[in-house]
C-alpha positions, 0 to 999 in steps of 0.5 A: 152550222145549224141552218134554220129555214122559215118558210113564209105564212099564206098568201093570199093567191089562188092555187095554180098561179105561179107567184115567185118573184112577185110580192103577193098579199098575205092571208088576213090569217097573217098573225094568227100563223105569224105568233106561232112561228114567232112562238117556235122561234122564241127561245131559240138564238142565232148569230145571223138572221137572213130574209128574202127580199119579198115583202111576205118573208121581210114582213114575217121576219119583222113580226118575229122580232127581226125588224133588220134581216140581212137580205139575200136574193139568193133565198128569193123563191123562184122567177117563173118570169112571164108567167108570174101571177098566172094560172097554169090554165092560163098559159097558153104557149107551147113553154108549158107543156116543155116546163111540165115535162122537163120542170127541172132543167126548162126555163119559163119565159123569162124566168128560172129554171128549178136547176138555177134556182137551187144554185142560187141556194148552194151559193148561200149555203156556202156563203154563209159557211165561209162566214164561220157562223154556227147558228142562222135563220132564214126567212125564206120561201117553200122552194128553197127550202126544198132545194136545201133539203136536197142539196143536203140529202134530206130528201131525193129530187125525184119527188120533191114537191112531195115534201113541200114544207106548209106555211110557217114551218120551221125546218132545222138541218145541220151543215158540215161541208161545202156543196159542191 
């Protein structure tokens, strides 16, 4: 199954502020990254197309001429839960220094763990291949795409904020199996 994975345009959040879960504005350059990423996709096709739930993920997709995605929370970014629309510099509890030296197995108050969210991914990853689906798009976050990578050995999980896809980047990877 080919698995094209879309990554939503800017959004219009200061850098270091934990925004995951929570439905941010778009940068006013929204169309500009929008009509490109609906340029690379033009000739392409799919038998499926899936989005987030966040509004910068349905919005992209509606732009892109997908007006009705079937929605997933599992390819929903993240929940940094009591963190969500703070900076770093802002939290002032003990959880963050645990977070930053444990990032993938320590939850944020509330929230996630970067381990849960990655089954989350595999859960959808293999959803959709029980659905004997040859070609699908998703409209989904920088996150998640990252833990597809992964999960599909694209990239190590040592360093993976090293490979963080930009802004409407589209990344195309071929499945063959189900994770385990």
């Amino acid at each position: 199954m080919k698995l094209t994975l879309v990554r939503h345009t800017a959004p219009d959040v200061s850098k270091g502020v934990f925004y995951g879960k929570t439905d941010v504005d778009l940068k006013p350059t929204f169309e500009i990254e929008a009509e490109t990423v609906k340029s690379n996709l033009k000739e392409k096709s799919f038998d499926k197309v899936f989005s987030s739930p966040r509004s910068r993920c349905l919005r992209l997709a509606k732009y892109c001429g997908f007006p009705d995605p079937v929605i997933s929370e599992d390819v929903a970014e993240m929940d940094f839960g009591n963190w969500e629309m703070m900076h770093f510099n802002d939290i002032t509890d003990d959880s963050l220094y645990e977070y930053f030296e444990d990032w993938k197995n320590t939850l944020p108050p509330g929230g996630e763990s970067f381990v849960q969210h990655g089954e989350r991914v595999k859960r959808f990853i293999n959803s959709c291949l029980k659905q004997d689906l040859d070609s699908i798009l998703v409209f989904t976050h920088g996150g998640t795409i990252l833990h597809a990578m992964i999960l599909l050995g694209v990239i190590d999980n040592s360093r993976p904020f090293d490979h963080t896809p930009d802004y409407g980047s589209i990344i195309e990877l071929e499945i063959n199996n189900y994770l385990s």
